[in-house]
OpenMM code with the backbone's topology and positions (N, CA, C; nanometers):
from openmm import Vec3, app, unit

residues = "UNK UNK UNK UNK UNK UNK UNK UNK UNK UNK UNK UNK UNK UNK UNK UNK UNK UNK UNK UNK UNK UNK UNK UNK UNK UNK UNK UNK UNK UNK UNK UNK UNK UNK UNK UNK UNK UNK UNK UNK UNK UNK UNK UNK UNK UNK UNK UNK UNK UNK UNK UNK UNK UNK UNK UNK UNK UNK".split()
positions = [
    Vec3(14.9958, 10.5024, 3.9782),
    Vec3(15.0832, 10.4120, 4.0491),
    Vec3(15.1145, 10.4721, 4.1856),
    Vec3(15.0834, 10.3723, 4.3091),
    Vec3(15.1258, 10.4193, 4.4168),
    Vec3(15.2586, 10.4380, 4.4965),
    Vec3(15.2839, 10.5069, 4.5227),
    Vec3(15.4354, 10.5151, 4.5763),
    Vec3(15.4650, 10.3767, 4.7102),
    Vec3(15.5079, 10.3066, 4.7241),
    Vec3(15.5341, 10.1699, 4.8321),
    Vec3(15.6476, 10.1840, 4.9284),
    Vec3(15.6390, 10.2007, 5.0507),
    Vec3(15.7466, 10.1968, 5.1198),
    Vec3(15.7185, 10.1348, 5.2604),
    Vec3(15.8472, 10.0744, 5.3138),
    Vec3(15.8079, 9.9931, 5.4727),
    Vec3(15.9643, 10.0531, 5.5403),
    Vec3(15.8772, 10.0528, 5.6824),
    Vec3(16.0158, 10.0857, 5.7795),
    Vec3(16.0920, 9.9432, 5.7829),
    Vec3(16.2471, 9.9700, 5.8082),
    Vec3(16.2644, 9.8249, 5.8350),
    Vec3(16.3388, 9.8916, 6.0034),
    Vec3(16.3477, 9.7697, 6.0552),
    Vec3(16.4533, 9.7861, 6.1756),
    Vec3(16.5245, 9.6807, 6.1785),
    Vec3(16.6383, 9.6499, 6.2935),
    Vec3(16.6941, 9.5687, 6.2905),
    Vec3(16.7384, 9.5131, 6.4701),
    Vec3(16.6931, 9.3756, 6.4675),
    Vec3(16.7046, 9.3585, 6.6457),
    Vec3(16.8773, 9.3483, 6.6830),
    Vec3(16.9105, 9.3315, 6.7896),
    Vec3(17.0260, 9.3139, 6.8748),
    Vec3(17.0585, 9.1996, 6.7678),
    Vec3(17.0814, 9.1136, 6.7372),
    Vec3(17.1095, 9.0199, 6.6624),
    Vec3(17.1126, 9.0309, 6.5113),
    Vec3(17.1401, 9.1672, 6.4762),
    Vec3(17.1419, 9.2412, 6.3812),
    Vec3(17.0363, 9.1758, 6.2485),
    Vec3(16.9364, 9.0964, 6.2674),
    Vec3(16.8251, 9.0359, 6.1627),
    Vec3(16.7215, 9.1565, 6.1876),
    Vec3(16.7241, 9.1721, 6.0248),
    Vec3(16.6478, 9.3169, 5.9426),
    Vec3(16.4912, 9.2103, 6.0448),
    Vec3(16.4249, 9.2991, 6.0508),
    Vec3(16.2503, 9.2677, 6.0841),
    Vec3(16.1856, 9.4354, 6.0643),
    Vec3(16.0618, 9.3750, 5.9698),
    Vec3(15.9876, 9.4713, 5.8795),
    Vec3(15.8276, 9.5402, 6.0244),
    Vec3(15.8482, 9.5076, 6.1281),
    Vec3(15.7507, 9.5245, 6.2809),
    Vec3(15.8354, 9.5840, 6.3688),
    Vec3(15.7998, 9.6889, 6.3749),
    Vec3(15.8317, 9.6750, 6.5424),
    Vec3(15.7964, 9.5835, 6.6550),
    Vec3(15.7454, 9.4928, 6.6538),
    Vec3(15.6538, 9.4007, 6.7495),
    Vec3(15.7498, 9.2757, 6.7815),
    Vec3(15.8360, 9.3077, 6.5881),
    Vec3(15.9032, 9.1257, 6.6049),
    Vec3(16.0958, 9.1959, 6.6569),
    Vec3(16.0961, 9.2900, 6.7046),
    Vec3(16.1865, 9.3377, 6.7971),
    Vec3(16.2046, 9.3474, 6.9507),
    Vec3(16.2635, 9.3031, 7.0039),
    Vec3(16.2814, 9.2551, 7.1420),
    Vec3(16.2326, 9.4047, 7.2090),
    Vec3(16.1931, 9.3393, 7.3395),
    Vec3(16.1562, 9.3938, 7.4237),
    Vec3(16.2570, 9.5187, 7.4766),
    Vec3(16.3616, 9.4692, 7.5299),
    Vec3(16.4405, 9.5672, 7.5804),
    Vec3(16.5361, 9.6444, 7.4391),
    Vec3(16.4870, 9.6001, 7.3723),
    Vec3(16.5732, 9.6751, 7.2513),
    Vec3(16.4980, 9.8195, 7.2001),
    Vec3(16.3685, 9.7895, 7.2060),
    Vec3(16.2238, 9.8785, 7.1556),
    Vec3(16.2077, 9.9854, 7.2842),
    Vec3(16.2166, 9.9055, 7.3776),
    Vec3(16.2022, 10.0071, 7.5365),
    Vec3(16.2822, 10.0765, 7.6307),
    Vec3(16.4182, 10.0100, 7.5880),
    Vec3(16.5456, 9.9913, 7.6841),
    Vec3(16.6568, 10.0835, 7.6371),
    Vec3(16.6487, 10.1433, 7.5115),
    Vec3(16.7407, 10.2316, 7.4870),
    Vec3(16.6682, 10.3596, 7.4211),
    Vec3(16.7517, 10.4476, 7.3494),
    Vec3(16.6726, 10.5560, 7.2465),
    Vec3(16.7676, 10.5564, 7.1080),
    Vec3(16.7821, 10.3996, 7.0618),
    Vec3(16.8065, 10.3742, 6.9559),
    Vec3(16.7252, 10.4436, 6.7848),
    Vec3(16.6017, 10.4425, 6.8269),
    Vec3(16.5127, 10.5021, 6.7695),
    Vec3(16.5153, 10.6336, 6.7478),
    Vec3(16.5661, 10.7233, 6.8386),
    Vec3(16.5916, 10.8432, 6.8342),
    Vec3(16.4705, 10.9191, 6.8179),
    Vec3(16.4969, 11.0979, 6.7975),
    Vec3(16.3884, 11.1639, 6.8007),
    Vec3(16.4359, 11.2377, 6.7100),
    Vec3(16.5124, 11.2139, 6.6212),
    Vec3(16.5314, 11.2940, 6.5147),
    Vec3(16.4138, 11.3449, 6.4129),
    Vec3(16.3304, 11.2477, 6.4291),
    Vec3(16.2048, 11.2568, 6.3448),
    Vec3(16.0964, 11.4284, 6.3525),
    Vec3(16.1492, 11.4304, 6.4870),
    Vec3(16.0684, 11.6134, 6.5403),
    Vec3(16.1163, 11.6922, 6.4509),
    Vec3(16.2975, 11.6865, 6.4451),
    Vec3(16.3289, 11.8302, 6.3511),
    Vec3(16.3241, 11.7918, 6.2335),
    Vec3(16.2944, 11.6916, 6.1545),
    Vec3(16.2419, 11.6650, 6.0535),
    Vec3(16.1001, 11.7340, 6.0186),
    Vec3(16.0069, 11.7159, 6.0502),
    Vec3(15.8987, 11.7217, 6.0498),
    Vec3(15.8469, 11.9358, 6.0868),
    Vec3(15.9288, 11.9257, 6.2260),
    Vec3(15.9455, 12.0944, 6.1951),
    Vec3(15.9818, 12.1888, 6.0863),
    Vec3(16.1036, 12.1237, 6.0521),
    Vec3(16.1870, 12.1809, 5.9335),
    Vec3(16.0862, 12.1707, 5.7670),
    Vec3(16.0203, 12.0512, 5.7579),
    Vec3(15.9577, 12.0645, 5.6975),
    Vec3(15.8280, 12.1855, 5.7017),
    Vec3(15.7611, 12.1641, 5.7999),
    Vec3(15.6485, 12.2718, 5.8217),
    Vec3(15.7277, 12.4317, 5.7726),
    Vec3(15.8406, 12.4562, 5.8451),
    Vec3(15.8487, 12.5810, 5.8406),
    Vec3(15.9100, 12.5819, 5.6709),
    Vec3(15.9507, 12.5201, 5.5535),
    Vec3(16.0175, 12.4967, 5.4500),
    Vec3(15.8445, 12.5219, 5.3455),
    Vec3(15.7608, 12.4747, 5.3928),
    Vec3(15.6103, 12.4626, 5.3429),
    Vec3(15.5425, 12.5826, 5.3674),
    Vec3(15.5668, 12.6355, 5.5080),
    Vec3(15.5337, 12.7659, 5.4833),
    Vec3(15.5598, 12.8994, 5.3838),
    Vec3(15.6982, 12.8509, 5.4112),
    Vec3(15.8060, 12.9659, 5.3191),
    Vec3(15.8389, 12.9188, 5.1745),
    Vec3(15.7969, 12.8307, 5.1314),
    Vec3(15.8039, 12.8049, 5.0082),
    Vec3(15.7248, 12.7686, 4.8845),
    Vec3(15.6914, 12.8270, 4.7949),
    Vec3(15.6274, 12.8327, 4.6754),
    Vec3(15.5694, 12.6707, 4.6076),
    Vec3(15.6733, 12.5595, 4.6297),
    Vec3(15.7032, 12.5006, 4.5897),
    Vec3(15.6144, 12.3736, 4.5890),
    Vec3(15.5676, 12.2910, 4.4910),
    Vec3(15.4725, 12.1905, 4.5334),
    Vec3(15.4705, 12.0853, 4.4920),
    Vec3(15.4611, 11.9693, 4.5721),
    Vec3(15.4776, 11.8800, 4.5969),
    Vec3(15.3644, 11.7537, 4.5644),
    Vec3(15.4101, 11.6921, 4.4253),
    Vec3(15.3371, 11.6255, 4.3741),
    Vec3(15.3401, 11.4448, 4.3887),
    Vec3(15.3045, 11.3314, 4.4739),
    Vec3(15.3528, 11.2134, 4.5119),
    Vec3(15.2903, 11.1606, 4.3743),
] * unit.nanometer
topology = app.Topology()
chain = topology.addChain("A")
for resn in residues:
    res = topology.addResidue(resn, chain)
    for name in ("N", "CA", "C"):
        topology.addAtom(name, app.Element.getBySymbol(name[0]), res)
């Protein structure tokens, strides 16, 4: 069984949309709503994978 997951977002008009595409223009381009939190995620992981024994079965 495969694991299933979707990003959702949500436009200025607070309606969930499962695209980035079906999100306005200046909403997607115009701010940093989106953030970049995703880097120290992704670091933190690497260095957690290095240093750890531990394994990871999906």
């Amino acid at each position: 069984m495969g694991l299933e997951w979707s990003l959702t977002f949500s436009d200025r008009n607070g309606k969930i949309v499962y695209d980035l595409d079906h999100v306005g223009d200046e909403r997607r381009r115009g701010s940093t709503w989106y953030g970049t939190w995703s880097t120290k995620v992704a670091k933190a992981h690497a260095e957690w994978k290095k240093s750890s024994d531990a394994v990871f079965i999906p």
